[in-house]
KEKE-3310 file (N, C-alpha, C; in steps of 0.2 Angstrom, whole numbers, plus 5000, padded with zeros to 4 digits):
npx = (5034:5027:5026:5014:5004:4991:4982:4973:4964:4956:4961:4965:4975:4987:4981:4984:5000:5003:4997:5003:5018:5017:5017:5027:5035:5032:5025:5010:4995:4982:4968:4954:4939:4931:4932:4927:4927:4942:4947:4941:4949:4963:4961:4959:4969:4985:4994:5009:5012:5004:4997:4990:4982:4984:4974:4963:4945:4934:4939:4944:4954:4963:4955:4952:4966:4967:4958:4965:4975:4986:4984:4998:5002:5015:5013:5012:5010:5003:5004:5003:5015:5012:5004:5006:4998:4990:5001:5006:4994:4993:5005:5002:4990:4995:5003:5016:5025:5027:5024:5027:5018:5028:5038:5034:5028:5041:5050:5042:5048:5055:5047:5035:5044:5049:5061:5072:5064:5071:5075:5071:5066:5058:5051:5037:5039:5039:5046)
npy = (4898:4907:4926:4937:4949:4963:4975:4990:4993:5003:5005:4999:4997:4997:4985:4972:4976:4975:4962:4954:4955:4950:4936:4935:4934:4925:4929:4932:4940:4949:4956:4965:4969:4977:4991:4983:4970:4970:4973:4963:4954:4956:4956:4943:4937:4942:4955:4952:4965:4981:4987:5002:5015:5032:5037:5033:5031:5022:5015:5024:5029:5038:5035:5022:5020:5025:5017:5004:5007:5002:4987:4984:4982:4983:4997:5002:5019:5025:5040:5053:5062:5077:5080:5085:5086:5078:5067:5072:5070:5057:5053:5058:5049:5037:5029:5020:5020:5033:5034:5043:5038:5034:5030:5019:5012:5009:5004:4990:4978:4977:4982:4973:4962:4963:4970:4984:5000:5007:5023:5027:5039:5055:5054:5057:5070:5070:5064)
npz = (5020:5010:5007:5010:5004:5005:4997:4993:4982:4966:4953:4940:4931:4939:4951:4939:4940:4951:4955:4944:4947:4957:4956:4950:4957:4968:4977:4988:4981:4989:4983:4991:4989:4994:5008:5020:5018:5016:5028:5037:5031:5035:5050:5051:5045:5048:5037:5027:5022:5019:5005:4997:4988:4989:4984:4983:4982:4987:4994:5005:5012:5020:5032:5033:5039:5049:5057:5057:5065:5078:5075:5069:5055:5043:5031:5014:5005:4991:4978:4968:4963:4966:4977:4990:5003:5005:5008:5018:5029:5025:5031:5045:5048:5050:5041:5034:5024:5010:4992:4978:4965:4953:4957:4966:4955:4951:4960:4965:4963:4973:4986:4984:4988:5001:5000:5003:4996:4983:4983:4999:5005:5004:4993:4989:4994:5007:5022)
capx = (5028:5025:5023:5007:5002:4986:4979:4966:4966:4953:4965:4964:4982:4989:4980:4988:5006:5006:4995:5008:5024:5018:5018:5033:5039:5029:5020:5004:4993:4974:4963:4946:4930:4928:4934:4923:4931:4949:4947:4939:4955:4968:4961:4961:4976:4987:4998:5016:5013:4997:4997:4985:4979:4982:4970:4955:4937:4932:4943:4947:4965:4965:4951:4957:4974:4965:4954:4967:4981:4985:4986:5004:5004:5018:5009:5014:5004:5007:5000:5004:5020:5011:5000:5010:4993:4990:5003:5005:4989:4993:5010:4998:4986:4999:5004:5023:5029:5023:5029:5024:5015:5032:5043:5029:5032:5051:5052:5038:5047:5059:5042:5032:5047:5050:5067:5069:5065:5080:5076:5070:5065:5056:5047:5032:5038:5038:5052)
capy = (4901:4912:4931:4940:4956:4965:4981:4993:4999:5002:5005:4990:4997:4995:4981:4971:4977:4971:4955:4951:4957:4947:4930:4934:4933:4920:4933:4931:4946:4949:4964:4965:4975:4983:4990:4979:4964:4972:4973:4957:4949:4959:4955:4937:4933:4951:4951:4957:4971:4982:4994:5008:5019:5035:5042:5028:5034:5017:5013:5032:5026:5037:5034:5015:5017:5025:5012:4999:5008:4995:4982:4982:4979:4989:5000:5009:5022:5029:5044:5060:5068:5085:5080:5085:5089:5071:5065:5075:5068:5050:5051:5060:5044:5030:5028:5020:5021:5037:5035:5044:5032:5033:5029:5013:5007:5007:4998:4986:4970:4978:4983:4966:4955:4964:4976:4992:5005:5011:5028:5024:5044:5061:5053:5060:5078:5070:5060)
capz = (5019:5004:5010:5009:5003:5004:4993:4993:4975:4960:4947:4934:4928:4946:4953:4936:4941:4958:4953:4940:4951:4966:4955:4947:4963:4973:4983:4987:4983:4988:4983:4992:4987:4998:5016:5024:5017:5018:5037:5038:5029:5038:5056:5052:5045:5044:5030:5026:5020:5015:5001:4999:4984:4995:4980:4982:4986:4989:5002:5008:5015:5026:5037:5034:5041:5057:5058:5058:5070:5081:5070:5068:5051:5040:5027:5008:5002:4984:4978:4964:4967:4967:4981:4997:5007:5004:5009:5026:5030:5027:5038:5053:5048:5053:5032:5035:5020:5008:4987:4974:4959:4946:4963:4970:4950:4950:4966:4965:4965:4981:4990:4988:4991:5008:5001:5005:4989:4980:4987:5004:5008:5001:4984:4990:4997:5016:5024)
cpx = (5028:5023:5017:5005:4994:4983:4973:4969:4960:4955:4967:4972:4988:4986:4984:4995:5006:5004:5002:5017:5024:5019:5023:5035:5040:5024:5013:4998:4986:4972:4957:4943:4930:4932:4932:4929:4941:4949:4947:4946:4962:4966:4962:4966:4981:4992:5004:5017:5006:4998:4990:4989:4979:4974:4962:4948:4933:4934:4943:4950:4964:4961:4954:4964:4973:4961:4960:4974:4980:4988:4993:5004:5008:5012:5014:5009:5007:5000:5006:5010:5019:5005:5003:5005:4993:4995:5006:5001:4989:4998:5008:4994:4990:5003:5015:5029:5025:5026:5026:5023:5021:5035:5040:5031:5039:5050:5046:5040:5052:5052:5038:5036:5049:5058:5066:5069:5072:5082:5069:5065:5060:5052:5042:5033:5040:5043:5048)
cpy = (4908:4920:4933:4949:4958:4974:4983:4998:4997:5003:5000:4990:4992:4990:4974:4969:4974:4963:4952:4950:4952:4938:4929:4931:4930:4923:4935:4936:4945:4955:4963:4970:4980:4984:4986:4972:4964:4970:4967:4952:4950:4956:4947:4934:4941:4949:4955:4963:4975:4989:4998:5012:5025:5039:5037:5031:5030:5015:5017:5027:5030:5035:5026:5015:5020:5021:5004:5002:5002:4988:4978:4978:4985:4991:5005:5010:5024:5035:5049:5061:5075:5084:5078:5084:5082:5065:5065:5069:5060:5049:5053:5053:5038:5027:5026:5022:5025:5037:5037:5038:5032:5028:5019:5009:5006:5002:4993:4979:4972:4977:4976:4960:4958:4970:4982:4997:5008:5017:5028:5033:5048:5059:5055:5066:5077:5064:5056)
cpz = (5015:5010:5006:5008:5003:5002:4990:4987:4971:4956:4943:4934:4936:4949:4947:4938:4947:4955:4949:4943:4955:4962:4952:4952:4970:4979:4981:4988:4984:4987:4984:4991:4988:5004:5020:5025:5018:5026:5040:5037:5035:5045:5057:5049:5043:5040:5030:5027:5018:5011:4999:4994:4987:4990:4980:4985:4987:4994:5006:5015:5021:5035:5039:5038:5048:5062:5060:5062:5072:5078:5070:5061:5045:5033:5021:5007:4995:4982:4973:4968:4969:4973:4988:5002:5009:5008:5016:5028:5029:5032:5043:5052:5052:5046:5034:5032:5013:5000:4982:4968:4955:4952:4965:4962:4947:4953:4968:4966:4974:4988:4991:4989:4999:5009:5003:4998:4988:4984:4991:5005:5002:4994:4987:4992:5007:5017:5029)
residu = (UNK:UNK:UNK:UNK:UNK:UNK:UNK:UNK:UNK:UNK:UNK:UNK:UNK:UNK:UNK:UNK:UNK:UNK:UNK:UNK:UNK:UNK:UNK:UNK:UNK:UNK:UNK:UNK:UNK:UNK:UNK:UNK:UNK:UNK:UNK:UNK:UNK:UNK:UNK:UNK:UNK:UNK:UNK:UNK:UNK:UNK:UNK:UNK:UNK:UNK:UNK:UNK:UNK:UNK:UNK:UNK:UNK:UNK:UNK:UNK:UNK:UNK:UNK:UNK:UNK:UNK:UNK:UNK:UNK:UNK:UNK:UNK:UNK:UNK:UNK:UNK:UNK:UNK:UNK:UNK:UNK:UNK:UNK:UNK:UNK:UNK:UNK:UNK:UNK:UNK:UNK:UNK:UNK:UNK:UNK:UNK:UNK:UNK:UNK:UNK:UNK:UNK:UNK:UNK:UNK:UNK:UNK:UNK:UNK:UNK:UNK:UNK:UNK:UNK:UNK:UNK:UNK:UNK:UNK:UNK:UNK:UNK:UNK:UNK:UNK:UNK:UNK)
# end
């Protein structure tokens, strides 16, 4: 069974890159609309992995990631290197895994095949 990925992102570039990454790779990405529809998918069938846009205002990740405690499903957030506040605040959310946006595009195919990123810590400012 092919793994599954699910991302809350509006960024074309970034939505793209994983799109593109996850077929190089056989992995099966979704990106829904909306939060609604994200929740909806995530509850019925949860997925490997869920990445999150920590900077979306459509989704707002973090209310997301306390809406789905619970869950049990692993989580990366990507976000600016220069937004520590950001990134506090998604590790106090539930956010597993925190990487600045260069750091989430290096390791893109480690992250959606299920590796561990080259450097596994501190890309965001927060271990």
């Amino acid at each position: 069974m092919a793994r599954r990925v699910l991302a809350a992102m509006e960024d074309l570039l970034f939505k793209s890159k994983v799109s593109e990454t996850a077929s190089q790779l056989g992995v099966e990405a979704k990106f829904p609309r909306s939060p609604e529809k994200l929740l909806a998918v995530l509850r019925e069938s949860p997925p490997d992995l869920l990445i999150l846009d920590l900077n979306s205002s459509r989704f707002e990740p973090l209310g997301l990631l306390r809406e789905i405690d619970g869950e049990n499903v692993p989580t990366v957030g990507f976000l600016s290197h220069v937004q520590k506040d950001l990134a506090v605040a998604a590790r106090e959310a539930g956010c597993d895994k925190i990487m600045a946006r260069s750091a989430f595009t290096r390791d893109l195919p480690e992250i959606l095949s299920g590796g561990a990123p080259a450097d596994t810590n501190d890309e965001a400012g927060v271990g």
